[in-house]
TIKE-442296 format. One record per residue (C-alpha): x, y, z. Coordinates in Angstrom, 3 decimals. Layout:
<atoms>
<atom px="X" py="Y" pz="Z"/>
...
</atoms>
This chain:
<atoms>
<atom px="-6.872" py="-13.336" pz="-13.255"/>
<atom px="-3.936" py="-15.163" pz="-13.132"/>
<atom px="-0.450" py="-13.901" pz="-14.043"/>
<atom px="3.129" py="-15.487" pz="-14.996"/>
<atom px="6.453" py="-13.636" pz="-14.287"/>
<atom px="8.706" py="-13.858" pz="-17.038"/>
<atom px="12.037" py="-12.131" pz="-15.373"/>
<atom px="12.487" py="-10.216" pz="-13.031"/>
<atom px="10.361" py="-7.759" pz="-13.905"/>
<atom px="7.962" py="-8.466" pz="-16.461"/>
<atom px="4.259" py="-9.942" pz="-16.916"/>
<atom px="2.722" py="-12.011" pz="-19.146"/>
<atom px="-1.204" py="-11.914" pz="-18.922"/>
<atom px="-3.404" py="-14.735" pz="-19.714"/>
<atom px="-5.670" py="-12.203" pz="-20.962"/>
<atom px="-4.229" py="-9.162" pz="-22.662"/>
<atom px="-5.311" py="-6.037" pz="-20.777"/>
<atom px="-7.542" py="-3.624" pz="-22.952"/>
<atom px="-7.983" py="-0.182" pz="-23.250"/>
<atom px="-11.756" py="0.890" pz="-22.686"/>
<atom px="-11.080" py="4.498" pz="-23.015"/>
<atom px="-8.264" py="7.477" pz="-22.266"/>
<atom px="-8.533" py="11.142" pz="-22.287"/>
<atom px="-6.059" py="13.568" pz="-22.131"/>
<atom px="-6.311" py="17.383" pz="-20.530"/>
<atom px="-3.928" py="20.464" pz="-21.339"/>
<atom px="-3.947" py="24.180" pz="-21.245"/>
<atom px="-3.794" py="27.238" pz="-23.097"/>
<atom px="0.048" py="26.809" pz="-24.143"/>
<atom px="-0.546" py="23.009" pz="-24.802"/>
<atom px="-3.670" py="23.862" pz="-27.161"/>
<atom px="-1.361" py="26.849" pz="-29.385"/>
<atom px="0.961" py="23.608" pz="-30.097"/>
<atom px="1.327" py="21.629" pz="-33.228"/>
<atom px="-0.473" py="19.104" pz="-31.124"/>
<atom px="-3.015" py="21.481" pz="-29.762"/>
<atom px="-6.392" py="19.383" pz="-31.670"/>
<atom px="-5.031" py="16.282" pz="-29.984"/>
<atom px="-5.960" py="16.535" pz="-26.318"/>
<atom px="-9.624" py="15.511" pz="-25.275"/>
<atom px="-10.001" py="18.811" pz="-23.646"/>
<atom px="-8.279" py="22.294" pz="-23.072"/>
<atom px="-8.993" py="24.799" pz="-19.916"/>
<atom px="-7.791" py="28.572" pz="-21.298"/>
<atom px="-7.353" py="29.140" pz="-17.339"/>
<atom px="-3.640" py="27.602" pz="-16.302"/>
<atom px="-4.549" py="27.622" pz="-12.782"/>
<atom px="-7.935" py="25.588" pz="-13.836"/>
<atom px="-10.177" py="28.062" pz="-11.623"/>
<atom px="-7.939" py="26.966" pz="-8.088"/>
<atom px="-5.772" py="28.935" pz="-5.978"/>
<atom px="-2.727" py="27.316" pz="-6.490"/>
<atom px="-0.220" py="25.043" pz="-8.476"/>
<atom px="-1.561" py="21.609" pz="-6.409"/>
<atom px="-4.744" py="22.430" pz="-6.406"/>
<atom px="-4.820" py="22.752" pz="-10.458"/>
<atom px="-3.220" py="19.453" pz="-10.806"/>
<atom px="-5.481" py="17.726" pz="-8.799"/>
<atom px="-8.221" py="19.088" pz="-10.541"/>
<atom px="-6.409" py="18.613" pz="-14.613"/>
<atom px="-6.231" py="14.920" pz="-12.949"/>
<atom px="-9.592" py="14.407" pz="-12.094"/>
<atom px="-10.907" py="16.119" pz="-15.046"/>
<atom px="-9.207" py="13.668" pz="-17.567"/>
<atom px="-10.180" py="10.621" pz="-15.562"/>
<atom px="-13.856" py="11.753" pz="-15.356"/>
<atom px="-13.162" py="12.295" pz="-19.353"/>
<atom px="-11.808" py="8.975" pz="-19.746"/>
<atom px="-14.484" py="6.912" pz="-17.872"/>
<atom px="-16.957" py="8.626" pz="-19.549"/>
<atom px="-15.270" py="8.116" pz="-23.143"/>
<atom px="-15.383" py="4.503" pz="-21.593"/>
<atom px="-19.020" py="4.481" pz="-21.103"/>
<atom px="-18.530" py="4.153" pz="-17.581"/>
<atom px="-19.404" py="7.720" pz="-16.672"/>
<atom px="-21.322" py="6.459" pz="-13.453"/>
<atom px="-18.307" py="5.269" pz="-11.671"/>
<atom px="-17.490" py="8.218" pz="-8.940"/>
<atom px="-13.486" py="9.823" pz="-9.153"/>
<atom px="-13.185" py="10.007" pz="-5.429"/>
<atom px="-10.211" py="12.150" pz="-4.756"/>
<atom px="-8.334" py="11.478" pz="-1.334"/>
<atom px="-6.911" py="14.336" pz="0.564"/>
<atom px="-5.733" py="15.863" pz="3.742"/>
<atom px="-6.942" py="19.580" pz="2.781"/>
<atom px="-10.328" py="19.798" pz="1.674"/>
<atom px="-9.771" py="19.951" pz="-1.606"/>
<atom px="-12.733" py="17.959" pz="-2.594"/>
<atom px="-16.101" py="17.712" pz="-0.643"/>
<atom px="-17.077" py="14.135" pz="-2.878"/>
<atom px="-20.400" py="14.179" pz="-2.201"/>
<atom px="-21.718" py="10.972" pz="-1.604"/>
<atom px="-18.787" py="8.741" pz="-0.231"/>
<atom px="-17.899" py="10.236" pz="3.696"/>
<atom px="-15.273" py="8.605" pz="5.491"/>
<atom px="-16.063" py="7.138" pz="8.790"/>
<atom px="-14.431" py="7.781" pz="11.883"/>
<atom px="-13.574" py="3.847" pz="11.539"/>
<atom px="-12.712" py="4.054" pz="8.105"/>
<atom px="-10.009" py="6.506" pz="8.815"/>
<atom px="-8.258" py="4.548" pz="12.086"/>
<atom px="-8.023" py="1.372" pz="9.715"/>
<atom px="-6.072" py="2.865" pz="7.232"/>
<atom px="-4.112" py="4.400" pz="9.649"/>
<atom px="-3.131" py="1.108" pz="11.040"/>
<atom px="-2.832" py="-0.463" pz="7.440"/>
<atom px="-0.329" py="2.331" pz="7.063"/>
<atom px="1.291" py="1.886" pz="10.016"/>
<atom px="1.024" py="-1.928" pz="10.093"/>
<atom px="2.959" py="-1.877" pz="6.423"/>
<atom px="5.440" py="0.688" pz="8.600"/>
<atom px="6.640" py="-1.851" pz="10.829"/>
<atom px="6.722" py="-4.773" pz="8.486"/>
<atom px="9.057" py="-2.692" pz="6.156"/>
<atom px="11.461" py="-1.443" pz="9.436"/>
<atom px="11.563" py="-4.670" pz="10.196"/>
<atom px="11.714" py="-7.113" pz="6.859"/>
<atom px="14.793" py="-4.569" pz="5.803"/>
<atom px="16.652" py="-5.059" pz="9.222"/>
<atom px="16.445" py="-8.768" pz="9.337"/>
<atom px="16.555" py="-10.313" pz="5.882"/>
<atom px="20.314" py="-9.228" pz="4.545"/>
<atom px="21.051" py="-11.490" pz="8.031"/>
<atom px="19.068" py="-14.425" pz="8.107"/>
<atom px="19.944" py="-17.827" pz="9.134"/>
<atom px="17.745" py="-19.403" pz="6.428"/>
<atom px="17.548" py="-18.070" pz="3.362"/>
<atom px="13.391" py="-16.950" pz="2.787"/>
<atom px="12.495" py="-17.498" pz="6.501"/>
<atom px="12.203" py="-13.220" pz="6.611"/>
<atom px="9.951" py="-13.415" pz="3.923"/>
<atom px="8.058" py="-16.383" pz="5.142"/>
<atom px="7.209" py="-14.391" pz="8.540"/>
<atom px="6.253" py="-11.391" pz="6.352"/>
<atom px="4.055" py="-13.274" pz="4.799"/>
<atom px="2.349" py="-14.655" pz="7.601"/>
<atom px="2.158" py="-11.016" pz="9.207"/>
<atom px="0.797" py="-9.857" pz="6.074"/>
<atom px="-2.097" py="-12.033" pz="6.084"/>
<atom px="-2.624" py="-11.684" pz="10.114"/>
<atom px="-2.614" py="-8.040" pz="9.185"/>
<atom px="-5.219" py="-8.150" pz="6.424"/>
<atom px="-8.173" py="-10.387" pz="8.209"/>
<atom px="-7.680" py="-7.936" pz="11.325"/>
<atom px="-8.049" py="-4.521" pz="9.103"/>
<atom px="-11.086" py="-5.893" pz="7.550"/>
<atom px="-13.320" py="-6.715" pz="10.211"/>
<atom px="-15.571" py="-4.080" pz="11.746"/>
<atom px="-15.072" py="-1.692" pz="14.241"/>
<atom px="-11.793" py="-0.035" pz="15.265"/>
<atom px="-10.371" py="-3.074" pz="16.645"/>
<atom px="-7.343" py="-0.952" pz="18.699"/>
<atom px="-7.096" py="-3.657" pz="21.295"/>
<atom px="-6.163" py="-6.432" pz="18.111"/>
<atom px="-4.138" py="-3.886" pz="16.631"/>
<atom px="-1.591" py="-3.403" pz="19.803"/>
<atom px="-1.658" py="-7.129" pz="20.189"/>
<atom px="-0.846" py="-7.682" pz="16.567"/>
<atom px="1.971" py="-5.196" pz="16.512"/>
<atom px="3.449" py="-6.669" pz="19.843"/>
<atom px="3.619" py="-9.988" pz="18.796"/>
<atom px="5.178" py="-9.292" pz="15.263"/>
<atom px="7.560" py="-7.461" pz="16.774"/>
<atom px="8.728" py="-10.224" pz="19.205"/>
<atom px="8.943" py="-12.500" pz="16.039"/>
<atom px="10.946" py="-10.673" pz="14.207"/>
<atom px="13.024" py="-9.331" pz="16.610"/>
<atom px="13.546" py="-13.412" pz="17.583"/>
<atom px="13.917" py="-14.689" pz="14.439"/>
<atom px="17.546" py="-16.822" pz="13.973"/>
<atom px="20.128" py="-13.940" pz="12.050"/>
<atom px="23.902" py="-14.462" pz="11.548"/>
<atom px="25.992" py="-13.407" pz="14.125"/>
<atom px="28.146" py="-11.089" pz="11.728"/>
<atom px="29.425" py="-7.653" pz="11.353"/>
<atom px="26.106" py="-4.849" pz="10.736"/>
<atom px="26.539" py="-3.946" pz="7.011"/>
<atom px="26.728" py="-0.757" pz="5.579"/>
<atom px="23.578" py="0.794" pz="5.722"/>
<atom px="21.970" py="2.859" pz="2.689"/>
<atom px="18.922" py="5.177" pz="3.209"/>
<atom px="16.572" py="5.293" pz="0.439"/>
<atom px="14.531" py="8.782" pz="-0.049"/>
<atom px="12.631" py="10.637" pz="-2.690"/>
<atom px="9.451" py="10.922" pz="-4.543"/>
<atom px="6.821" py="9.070" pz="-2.751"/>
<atom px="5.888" py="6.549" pz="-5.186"/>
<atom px="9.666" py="5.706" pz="-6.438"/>
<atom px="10.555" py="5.164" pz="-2.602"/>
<atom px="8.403" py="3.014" pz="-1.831"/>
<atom px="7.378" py="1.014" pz="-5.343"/>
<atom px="9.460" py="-1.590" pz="-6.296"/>
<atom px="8.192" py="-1.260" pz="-9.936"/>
<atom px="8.754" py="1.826" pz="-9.554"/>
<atom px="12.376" py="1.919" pz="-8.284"/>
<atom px="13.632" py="-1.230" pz="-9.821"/>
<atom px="13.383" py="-3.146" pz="-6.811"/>
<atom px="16.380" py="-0.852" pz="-5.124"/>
<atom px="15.900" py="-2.662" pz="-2.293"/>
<atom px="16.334" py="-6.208" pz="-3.538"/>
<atom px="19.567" py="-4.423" pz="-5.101"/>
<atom px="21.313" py="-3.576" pz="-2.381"/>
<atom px="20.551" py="-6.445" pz="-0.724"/>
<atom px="22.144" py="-8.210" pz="-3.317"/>
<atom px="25.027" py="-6.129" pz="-3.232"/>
<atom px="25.938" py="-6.335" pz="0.308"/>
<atom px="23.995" py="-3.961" pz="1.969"/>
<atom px="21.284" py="-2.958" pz="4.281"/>
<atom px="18.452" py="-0.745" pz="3.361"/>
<atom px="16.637" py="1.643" pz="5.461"/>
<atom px="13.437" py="3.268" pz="4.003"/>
<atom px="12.123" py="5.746" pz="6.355"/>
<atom px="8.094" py="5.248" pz="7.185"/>
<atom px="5.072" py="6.229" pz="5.306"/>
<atom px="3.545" py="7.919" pz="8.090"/>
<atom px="6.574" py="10.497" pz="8.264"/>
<atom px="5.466" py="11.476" pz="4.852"/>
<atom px="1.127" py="11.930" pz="6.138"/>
<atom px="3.075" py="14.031" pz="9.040"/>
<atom px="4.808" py="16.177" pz="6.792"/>
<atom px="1.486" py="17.214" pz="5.146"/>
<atom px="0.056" py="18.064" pz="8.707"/>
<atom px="2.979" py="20.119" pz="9.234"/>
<atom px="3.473" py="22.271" pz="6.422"/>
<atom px="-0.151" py="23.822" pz="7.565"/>
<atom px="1.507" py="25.328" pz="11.033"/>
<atom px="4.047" py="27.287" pz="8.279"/>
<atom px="0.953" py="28.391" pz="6.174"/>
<atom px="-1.077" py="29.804" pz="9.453"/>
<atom px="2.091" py="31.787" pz="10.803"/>
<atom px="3.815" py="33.073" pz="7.953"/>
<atom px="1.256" py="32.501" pz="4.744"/>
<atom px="-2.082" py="33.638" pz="5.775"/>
<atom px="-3.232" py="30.082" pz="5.919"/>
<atom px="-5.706" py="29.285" pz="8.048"/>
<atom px="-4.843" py="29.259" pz="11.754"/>
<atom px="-8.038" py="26.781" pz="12.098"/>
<atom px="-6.595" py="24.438" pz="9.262"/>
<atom px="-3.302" py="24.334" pz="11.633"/>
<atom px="-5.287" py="23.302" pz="15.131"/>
<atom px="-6.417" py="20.374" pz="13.429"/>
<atom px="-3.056" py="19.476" pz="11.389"/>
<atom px="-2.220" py="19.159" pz="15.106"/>
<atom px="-4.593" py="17.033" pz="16.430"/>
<atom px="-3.801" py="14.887" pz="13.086"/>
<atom px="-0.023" py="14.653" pz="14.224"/>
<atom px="-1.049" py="13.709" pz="17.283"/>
<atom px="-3.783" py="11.234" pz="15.775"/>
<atom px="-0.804" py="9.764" pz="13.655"/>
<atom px="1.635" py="9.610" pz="16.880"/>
<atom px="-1.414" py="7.751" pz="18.883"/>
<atom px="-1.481" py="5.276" pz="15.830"/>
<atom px="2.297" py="4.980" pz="15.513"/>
<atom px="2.702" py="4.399" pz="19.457"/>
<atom px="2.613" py="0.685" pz="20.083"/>
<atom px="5.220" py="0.196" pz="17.049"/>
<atom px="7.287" py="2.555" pz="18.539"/>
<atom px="6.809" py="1.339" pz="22.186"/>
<atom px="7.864" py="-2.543" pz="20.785"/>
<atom px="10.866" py="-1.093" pz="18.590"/>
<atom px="12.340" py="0.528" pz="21.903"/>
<atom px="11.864" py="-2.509" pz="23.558"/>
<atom px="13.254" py="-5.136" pz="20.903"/>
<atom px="17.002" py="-6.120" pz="20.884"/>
<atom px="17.208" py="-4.805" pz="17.105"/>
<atom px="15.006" py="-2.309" pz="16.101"/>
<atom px="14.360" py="1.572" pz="16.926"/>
<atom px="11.324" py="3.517" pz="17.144"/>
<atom px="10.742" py="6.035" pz="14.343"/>
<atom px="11.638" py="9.811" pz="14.736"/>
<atom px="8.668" py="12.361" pz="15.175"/>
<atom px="8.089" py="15.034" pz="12.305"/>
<atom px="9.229" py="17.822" pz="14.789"/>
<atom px="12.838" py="16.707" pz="15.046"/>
<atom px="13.129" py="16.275" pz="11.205"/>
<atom px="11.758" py="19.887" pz="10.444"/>
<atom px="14.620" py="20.864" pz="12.709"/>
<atom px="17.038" py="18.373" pz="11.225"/>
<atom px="16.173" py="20.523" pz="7.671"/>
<atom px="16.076" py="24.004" pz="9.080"/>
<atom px="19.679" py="24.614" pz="8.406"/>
<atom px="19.152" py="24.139" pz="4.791"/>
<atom px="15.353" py="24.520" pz="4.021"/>
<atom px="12.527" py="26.943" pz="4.678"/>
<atom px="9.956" py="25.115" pz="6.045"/>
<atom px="8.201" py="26.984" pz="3.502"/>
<atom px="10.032" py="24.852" pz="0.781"/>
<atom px="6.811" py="22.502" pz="0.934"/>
<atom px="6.798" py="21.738" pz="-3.177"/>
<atom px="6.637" py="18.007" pz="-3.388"/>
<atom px="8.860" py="16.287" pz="-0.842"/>
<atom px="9.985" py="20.135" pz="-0.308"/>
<atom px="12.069" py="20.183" pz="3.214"/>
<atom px="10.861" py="16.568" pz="4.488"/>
<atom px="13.152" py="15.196" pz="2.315"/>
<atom px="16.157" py="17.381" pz="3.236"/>
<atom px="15.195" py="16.065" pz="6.917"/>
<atom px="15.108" py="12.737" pz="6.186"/>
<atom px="18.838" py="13.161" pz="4.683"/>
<atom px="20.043" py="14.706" pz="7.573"/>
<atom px="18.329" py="12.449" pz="9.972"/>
<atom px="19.282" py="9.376" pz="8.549"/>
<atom px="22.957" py="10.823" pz="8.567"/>
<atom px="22.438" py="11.433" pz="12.236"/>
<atom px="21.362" py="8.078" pz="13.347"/>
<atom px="23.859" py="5.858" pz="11.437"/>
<atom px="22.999" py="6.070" pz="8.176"/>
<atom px="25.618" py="7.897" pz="5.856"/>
<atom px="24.803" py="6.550" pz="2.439"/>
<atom px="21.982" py="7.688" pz="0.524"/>
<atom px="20.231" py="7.268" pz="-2.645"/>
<atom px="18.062" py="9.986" pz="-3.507"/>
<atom px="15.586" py="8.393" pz="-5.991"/>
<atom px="13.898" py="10.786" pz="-8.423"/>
<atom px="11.688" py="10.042" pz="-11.456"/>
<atom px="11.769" py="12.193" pz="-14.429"/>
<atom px="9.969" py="15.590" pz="-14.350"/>
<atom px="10.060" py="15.586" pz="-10.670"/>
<atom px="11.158" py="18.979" pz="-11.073"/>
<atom px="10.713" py="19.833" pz="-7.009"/>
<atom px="12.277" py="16.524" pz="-5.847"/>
<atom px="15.240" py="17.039" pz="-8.262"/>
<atom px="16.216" py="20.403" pz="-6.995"/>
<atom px="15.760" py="20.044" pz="-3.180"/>
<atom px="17.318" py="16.688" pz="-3.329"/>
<atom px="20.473" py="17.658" pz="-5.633"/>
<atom px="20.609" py="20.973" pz="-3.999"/>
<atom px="21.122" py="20.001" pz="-0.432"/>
<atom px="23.911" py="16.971" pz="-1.166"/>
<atom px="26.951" py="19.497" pz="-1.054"/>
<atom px="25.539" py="21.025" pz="1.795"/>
<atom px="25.046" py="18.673" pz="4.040"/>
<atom px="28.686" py="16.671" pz="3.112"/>
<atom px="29.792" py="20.174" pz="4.367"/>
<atom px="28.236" py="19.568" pz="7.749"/>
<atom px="28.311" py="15.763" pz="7.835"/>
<atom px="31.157" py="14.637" pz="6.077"/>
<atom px="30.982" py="11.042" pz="6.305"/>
<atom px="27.670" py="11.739" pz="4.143"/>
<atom px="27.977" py="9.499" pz="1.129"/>
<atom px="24.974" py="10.612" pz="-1.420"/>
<atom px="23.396" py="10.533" pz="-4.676"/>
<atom px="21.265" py="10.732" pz="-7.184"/>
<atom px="19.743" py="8.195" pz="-9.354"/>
<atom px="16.441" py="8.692" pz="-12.322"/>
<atom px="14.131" py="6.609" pz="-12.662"/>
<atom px="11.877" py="6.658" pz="-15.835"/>
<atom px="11.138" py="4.530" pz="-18.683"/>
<atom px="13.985" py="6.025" pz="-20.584"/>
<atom px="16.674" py="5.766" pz="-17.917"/>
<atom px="19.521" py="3.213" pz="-18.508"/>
<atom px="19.180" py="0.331" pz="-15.795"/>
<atom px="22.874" py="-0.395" pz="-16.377"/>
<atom px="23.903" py="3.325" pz="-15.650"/>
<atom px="21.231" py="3.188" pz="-12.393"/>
<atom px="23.681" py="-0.206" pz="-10.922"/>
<atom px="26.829" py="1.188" pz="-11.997"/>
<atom px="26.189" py="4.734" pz="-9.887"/>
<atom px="24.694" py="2.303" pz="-6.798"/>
<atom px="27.708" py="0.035" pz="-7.178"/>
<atom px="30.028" py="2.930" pz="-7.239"/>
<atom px="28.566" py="4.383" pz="-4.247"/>
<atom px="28.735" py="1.339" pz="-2.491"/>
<atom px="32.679" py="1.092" pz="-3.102"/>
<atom px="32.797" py="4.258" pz="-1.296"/>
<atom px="31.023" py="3.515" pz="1.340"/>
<atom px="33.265" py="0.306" pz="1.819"/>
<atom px="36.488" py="2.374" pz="1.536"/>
<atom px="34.961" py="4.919" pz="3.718"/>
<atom px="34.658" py="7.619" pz="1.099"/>
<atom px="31.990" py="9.567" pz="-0.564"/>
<atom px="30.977" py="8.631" pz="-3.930"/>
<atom px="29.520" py="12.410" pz="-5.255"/>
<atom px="32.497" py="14.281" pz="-6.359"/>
<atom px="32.022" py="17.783" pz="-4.739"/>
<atom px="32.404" py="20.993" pz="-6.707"/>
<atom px="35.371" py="23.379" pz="-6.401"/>
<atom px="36.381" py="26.334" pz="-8.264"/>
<atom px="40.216" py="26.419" pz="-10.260"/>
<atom px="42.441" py="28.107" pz="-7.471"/>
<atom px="40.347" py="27.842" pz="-4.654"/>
<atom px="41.743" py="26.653" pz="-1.232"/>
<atom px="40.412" py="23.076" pz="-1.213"/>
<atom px="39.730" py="22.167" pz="-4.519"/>
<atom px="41.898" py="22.834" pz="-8.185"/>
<atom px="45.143" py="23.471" pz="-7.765"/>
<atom px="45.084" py="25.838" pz="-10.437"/>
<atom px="48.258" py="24.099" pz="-12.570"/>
<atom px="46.295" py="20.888" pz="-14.100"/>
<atom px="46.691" py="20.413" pz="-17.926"/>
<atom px="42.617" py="20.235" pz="-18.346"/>
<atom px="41.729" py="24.045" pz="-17.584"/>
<atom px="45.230" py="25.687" pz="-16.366"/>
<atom px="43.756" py="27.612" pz="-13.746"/>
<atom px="42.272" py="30.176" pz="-16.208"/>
<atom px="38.315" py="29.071" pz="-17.658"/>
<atom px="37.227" py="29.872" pz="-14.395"/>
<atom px="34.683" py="27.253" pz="-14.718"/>
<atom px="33.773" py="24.842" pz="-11.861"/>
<atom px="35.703" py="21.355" pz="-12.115"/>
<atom px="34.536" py="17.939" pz="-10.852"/>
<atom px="37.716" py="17.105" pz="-7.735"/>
<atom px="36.692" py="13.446" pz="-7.971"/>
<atom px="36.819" py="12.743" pz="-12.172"/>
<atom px="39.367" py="15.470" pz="-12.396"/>
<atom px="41.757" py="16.606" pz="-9.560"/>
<atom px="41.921" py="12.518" pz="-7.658"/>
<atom px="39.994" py="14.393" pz="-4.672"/>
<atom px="38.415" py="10.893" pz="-3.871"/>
<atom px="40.062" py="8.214" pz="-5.648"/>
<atom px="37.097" py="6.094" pz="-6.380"/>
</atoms>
């Protein structure tokens, strides 16, 4: 079915989508509401019969889905439910030992076209010719995932020769531009529908965006079992083969990274080992709720290799991502002070105009050198409120902002 764009970001649909059936799933709390005879279905167990917090999400998602199809009539369609864990057996679909190197190199594929679309494009000679090579790539990409077998021999080809394209491709010779890392929830970072199109944004602006890879994130997962086995009981089994998956994801990752370290413009991606460490001054390891200490290592590593501005894109509810992300900004400015950070929402209810004015503002900063997140000092403390100023006088006691308040960075 065909679509037309109107805008930037809207769609109108030949055909107006319909709505063959919804369900919706709540527990005990949810069903003692006002609204409690509204939801499909109700579970009096919070934990929905699993052993943790994840695990009953996963399982109040499937549930309403199965609800849904089957309020669709369409109860025969399968909810297959993708993990790294075990979570779900899903008898009836098994994934092949092909199966799971192709998406592998469709994720790591999509890796190296991001790396490099996002270091080349705010420099190109001719305006679209980044996007025209994408393009190409894309396509080269998709005809060699879907033909049988694990086609490794294609794959190292493929990722050779797009790397040599890119890395060839005619730029401007003119000063790099301030770089600006984008992390965060997993689906904001990386969906433009999602995020706005933050990337196309600071593009716009000036700028030159740096999302780190996909397969950091699949690492992260494989990680956070070596925590569970030594400190949580978890299962010391479950952490030999989290192993052999890092090592599985390395293998995949390799001939990107070999190419990157050879190309005049682009760098190989860092291993999940050295961003655990890059977080360990600031996160348990066993901080592993959503993003949990990945995403303080992703900070701190981007930081580290030339990246000092950073948007920290959260969607609303992320309770997890909002606290780990906000949480860690003052610290790490403490450690790394040409850190320039925040924090921007994204939900349907968030103000676009307030999401460009706090991107714009940090990119001033960066410009000027400064930071753009005002940090927080006390009235009469060493560094911060002088203790005299005609909003508090030194005597509420209650924590001021330097940069709206006290001129700490004149912005």
């Amino acid at each position: 079915m065909g679509t037309n764009h109107m805008g930037r970001q809207s769609i109108r649909f030949p055909q107006p989508p319909v709505v063959r059936g919804f369900a919706s799933v709540a527990g005990k709390k949810e069903r003692e509401g006002p609204l409690g005879d509204q939801f499909t279905a109700t579970v009096q167990d919070t934990t929905f019969g699993e052993k943790s917090w994840e695990r009953a999400e996963r399982r109040m998602q499937q549930m309403t889905l199965e609800l849904a199809l089957e309020k669709a009539g369409l109860s025969h369609i399968p909810v297959v439910s993708v993990n790294l864990n075990g979570m779900e057996k899903n008898e009836g679909f098994t994934y092949t030992a092909s199966m799971m190197v192709r998406a592998a190199q469709a994720v790591a594929y999509g890796d190296a076209l991001q790396q490099m679309v996002y270091r080349v494009r705010p420099y190109e000679l001719e305006p679209g010719s980044t996007d025209a090579l994408h393009d190409k790539w894309r396509k080269i990409c998709i005809a060699s995932l879907t033909k049988k077998g694990f086609g490794f021999g294609e794959y190292k080809r493929n990722i050779r020769q797009m790397v040599k394209e890119f890395d060839t491709l005619p730029i401007r010779d003119i000063p790099r531009k301030n770089r600006v890392g984008i992390v965060g929830e997993i689906l904001v970072k990386y969906m433009p529908l999602a995020n706005n199109d933050l990337v196309k944004v600071l593009e716009r602006e000036g700028a030159e965006a740096v999302v780190p890879e996909l397969l950091g994130f699949m690492e992260y997962c494989f990680e956070n079992s070596n925590f569970k086995a030594d400190y949580l009981g978890g299962s010391k089994k479950t952490a030999f083969i989290s192993e052999l998956g890092i090592k599985a994801v390395e293998w995949v990752r390799k001939p990107a990274s070999e190419a990157f370290a050879q190309s005049s413009r682009f760098t190989p991606p860092v291993d999940i080992k050295t961003i655990r460490k890059c977080a360990e001054p600031y996160l348990s390891a066993g901080n592993q709720c959503g993003e949990g200490w990945f995403l303080a290592g992703e900070m701190v590593e981007l930081v580290k290799s030339g990246t000092p501005n950073i948007v920290c894109v959260q969607p609303f509810g992320c309770l997890p991502n909002h606290i780990v992300g906000k949480g860690v900004m003052r610290s790490i400015q403490r450690d790394y002070p040409q850190a320039n950070m925040i924090a921007v929402d994204y939900d349907p209810g968030a103000s676009e105009v307030n999401q460009l004015n706090r991107i714009k503002l940090m990119l001033t900063a960066a410009a000027r050198g400064e930071r753009s997140v005002p940090e927080i000092y006390f009235p009469g403390s060493e560094d911060g409120c002088s203790g005299s100023c005609s909003s508090c006088g030194g005597s509420c006691g209650e924590p001021v902002m330097a940069g709206a308040v006290h001129g700490k960075y004149d912005l």
